[in-house]
N, C-alpha and C positions, 0 to 999 in steps of 0.2 A: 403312877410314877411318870416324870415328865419323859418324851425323848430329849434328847439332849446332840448339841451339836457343834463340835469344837474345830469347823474348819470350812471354808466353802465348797469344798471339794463334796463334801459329805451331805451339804443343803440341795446342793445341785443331784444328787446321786439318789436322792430319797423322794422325789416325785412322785406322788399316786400316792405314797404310802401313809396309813393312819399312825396319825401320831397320840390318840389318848385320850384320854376324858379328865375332868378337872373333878375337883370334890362337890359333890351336893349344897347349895346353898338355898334356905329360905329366904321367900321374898316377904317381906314384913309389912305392917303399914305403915310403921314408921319409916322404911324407908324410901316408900312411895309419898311418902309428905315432905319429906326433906328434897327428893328431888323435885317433886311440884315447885315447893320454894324457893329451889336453887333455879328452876328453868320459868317461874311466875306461867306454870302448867297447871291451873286448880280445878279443872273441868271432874265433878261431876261422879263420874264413872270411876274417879283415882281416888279422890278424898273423900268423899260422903257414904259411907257404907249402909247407910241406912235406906238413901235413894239408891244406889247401887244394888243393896236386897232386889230390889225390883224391874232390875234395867233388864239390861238382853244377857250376860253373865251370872246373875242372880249372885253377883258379890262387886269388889272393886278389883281393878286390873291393875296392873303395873304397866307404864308408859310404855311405850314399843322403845321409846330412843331410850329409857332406865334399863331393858332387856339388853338393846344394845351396847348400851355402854357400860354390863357386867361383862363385856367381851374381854376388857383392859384386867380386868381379874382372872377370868380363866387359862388367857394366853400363857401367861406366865406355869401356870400350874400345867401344861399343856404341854409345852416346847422350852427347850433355857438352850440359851447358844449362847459358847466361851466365845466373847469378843472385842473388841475394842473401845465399839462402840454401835449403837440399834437405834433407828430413826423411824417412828411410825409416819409412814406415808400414807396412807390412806385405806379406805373401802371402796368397793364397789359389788354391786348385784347386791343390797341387804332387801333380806323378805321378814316378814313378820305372818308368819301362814296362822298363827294362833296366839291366844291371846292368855297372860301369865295373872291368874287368879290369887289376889294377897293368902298369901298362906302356904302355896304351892312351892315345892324345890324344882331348883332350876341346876342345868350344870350345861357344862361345854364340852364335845368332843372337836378333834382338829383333823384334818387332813392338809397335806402339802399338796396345794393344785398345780403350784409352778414354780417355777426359780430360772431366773436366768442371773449372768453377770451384768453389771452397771457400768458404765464408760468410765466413771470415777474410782473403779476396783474394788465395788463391793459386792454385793451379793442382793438380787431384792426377791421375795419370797408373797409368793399369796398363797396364805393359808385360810382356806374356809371356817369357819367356825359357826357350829350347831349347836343353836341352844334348848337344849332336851327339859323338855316339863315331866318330871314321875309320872309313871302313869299316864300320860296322854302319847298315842300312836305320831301326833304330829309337832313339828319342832316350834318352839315360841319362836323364834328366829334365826335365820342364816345369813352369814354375811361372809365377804370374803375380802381379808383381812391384807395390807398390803406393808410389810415392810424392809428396810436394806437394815441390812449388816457389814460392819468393816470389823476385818480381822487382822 
Protein backbone atom coordinates (compact mmCIF):
# COMPACT_ATOMS: atom_id res chain seq x y z
CA UNK A 1 0.00 0.00 0.00
CA UNK A 2 1.38 3.43 -1.06
CA UNK A 3 2.06 6.23 1.70
CA UNK A 4 0.21 8.84 0.83
CA UNK A 5 0.66 12.54 1.13
CA UNK A 6 -1.94 15.30 1.14
CA UNK A 7 -0.07 18.51 2.15
CA UNK A 8 3.66 19.78 2.37
CA UNK A 9 3.67 20.11 5.83
CA UNK A 10 3.40 16.29 6.11
CA UNK A 11 6.39 15.74 3.17
CA UNK A 12 8.59 17.82 5.08
CA UNK A 13 7.68 15.98 8.57
CA UNK A 14 8.27 12.49 7.22
CA UNK A 15 12.15 12.43 6.47
CA UNK A 16 14.00 9.26 7.16
CA UNK A 17 10.92 7.48 6.97
CA UNK A 18 10.18 4.28 4.82
CA UNK A 19 7.75 4.71 2.63
CA UNK A 20 7.02 0.97 0.94
CA UNK A 21 7.64 -1.37 -1.46
CA UNK A 22 5.81 -1.66 -4.92
CA UNK A 23 4.44 -5.01 -6.37
CA UNK A 24 6.72 -7.78 -7.84
CA UNK A 25 7.37 -7.38 -11.42
CA UNK A 26 8.98 -9.90 -14.13
CA UNK A 27 11.57 -8.81 -16.22
CA UNK A 28 10.73 -10.44 -19.52
CA UNK A 29 12.69 -10.71 -22.85
CA UNK A 30 10.46 -9.14 -24.41
CA UNK A 31 10.76 -6.33 -22.73
CA UNK A 32 14.39 -6.14 -22.96
CA UNK A 33 14.00 -6.17 -26.79
CA UNK A 34 11.72 -3.48 -26.95
CA UNK A 35 13.73 -1.20 -24.99
CA UNK A 36 16.93 -2.31 -27.05
CA UNK A 37 14.81 -1.07 -29.85
CA UNK A 38 13.49 1.89 -28.40
CA UNK A 39 17.10 3.00 -26.99
CA UNK A 40 19.11 1.28 -30.73
CA UNK A 41 20.90 -0.86 -27.28
CA UNK A 42 21.40 -4.48 -29.08
CA UNK A 43 24.58 -5.34 -27.47
CA UNK A 44 24.90 -9.00 -26.94
CA UNK A 45 24.50 -9.67 -23.41
CA UNK A 46 20.49 -8.12 -23.71
CA UNK A 47 19.21 -9.78 -26.99
CA UNK A 48 21.06 -13.01 -27.79
CA UNK A 49 20.38 -15.49 -25.22
CA UNK A 50 21.93 -18.03 -26.75
CA UNK A 51 25.53 -16.24 -26.62
CA UNK A 52 24.37 -14.97 -23.33
CA UNK A 53 24.13 -18.87 -22.06
CA UNK A 54 27.75 -18.38 -22.14
CA UNK A 55 28.69 -14.81 -21.15
CA UNK A 56 29.83 -13.90 -17.58
CA UNK A 57 25.66 -14.14 -16.27
CA UNK A 58 25.19 -17.34 -18.00
CA UNK A 59 21.80 -15.83 -19.21
CA UNK A 60 20.72 -12.15 -20.85
CA UNK A 61 20.38 -9.17 -18.42
CA UNK A 62 18.25 -6.25 -18.60
CA UNK A 63 19.87 -2.69 -19.36
CA UNK A 64 20.97 -0.98 -16.05
CA UNK A 65 19.04 2.27 -17.66
CA UNK A 66 15.56 -0.45 -18.43
CA UNK A 67 16.23 -1.15 -14.37
CA UNK A 68 16.20 2.39 -13.92
CA UNK A 69 13.67 3.62 -15.74
CA UNK A 70 11.18 0.83 -14.05
CA UNK A 71 11.63 3.55 -11.35
CA UNK A 72 8.68 5.77 -13.05
CA UNK A 73 6.48 2.44 -12.28
CA UNK A 74 7.29 1.89 -8.81
CA UNK A 75 7.19 5.52 -7.66
CA UNK A 76 3.81 5.75 -8.04
CA UNK A 77 2.88 2.49 -6.34
CA UNK A 78 5.27 3.60 -3.69
CA UNK A 79 4.16 7.25 -2.53
CA UNK A 80 0.84 9.18 -4.20
CA UNK A 81 0.58 12.89 -3.06
CA UNK A 82 -2.78 14.91 -3.29
CA UNK A 83 -1.63 17.77 -5.30
CA UNK A 84 -1.96 20.25 -7.80
CA UNK A 85 0.48 19.51 -9.65
CA UNK A 86 4.40 17.00 -9.52
CA UNK A 87 7.37 17.78 -11.70
CA UNK A 88 10.04 15.10 -11.98
CA UNK A 89 13.18 16.91 -11.54
CA UNK A 90 15.78 14.64 -11.62
CA UNK A 91 18.27 11.90 -10.20
CA UNK A 92 21.20 11.75 -8.68
CA UNK A 93 23.81 9.06 -7.00
CA UNK A 94 22.14 6.10 -9.37
CA UNK A 95 24.26 2.71 -8.78
CA UNK A 96 23.63 -0.44 -10.48
CA UNK A 97 25.44 -2.87 -7.72
CA UNK A 98 23.96 -6.03 -9.68
CA UNK A 99 22.71 -7.05 -12.50
CA UNK A 100 18.64 -8.07 -13.39
CA UNK A 101 18.83 -11.66 -15.11
CA UNK A 102 15.66 -11.99 -17.91
CA UNK A 103 13.35 -13.89 -15.89
CA UNK A 104 13.87 -12.51 -12.45
CA UNK A 105 11.31 -10.09 -10.38
CA UNK A 106 12.19 -6.97 -9.67
CA UNK A 107 10.42 -4.43 -7.28
CA UNK A 108 11.04 -0.89 -5.52
CA UNK A 109 11.04 0.01 -2.10
CA UNK A 110 11.37 4.01 -1.15
CA UNK A 111 12.62 5.97 1.44
CA UNK A 112 12.13 10.01 1.93
CA UNK A 113 15.97 11.04 2.13
CA UNK A 114 14.95 14.83 2.13
CA UNK A 115 12.52 17.51 1.44
CA UNK A 116 12.93 20.96 1.70
CA UNK A 117 10.63 24.10 0.51
CA UNK A 118 11.20 25.59 -3.11
CA UNK A 119 11.44 29.47 -3.54
CA UNK A 120 8.47 28.99 -6.02
CA UNK A 121 6.14 27.35 -2.98
CA UNK A 122 6.44 24.08 -3.60
CA UNK A 123 7.91 21.28 -2.02
CA UNK A 124 10.89 19.28 -3.66
CA UNK A 125 11.53 15.60 -2.27
CA UNK A 126 14.31 13.04 -2.93
CA UNK A 127 13.17 9.92 -2.44
CA UNK A 128 15.72 6.84 -2.88
CA UNK A 129 14.44 4.14 -4.63
CA UNK A 130 15.91 0.37 -4.47
CA UNK A 131 15.35 -1.85 -6.76
CA UNK A 132 15.21 -5.36 -5.11
CA UNK A 133 15.93 -8.64 -7.30
CA UNK A 134 14.01 -11.88 -5.34
CA UNK A 135 16.29 -13.66 -4.06
CA UNK A 136 19.45 -11.78 -4.49
CA UNK A 137 21.17 -10.14 -1.07
CA UNK A 138 22.03 -7.13 -3.42
CA UNK A 139 19.90 -4.44 -5.11
CA UNK A 140 19.88 -4.24 -9.14
CA UNK A 141 19.86 -0.54 -8.44
CA UNK A 142 19.50 2.63 -6.39
CA UNK A 143 18.82 5.85 -7.39
CA UNK A 144 17.69 8.90 -5.60
CA UNK A 145 14.96 10.15 -7.17
CA UNK A 146 14.25 14.04 -7.12
CA UNK A 147 10.83 15.66 -7.36
CA UNK A 148 8.59 19.08 -6.51
CA UNK A 149 5.17 19.20 -5.67
CA UNK A 150 2.72 22.12 -5.63
CA UNK A 151 -0.22 21.93 -3.58
Amino acid sequence: MATIFDNADAILAAVGQQLGSSEWLTISQDRVNLFADATDDHQWIHVDPVRAKDGPFGACIAHGYLTLSMVSCFLPQIVQVKMKMGVNYGSDKVRFPNAVKVGARIRGTGELVAAEKTKDGGVQATIRITVEIEGESRPACVADTISRYYF
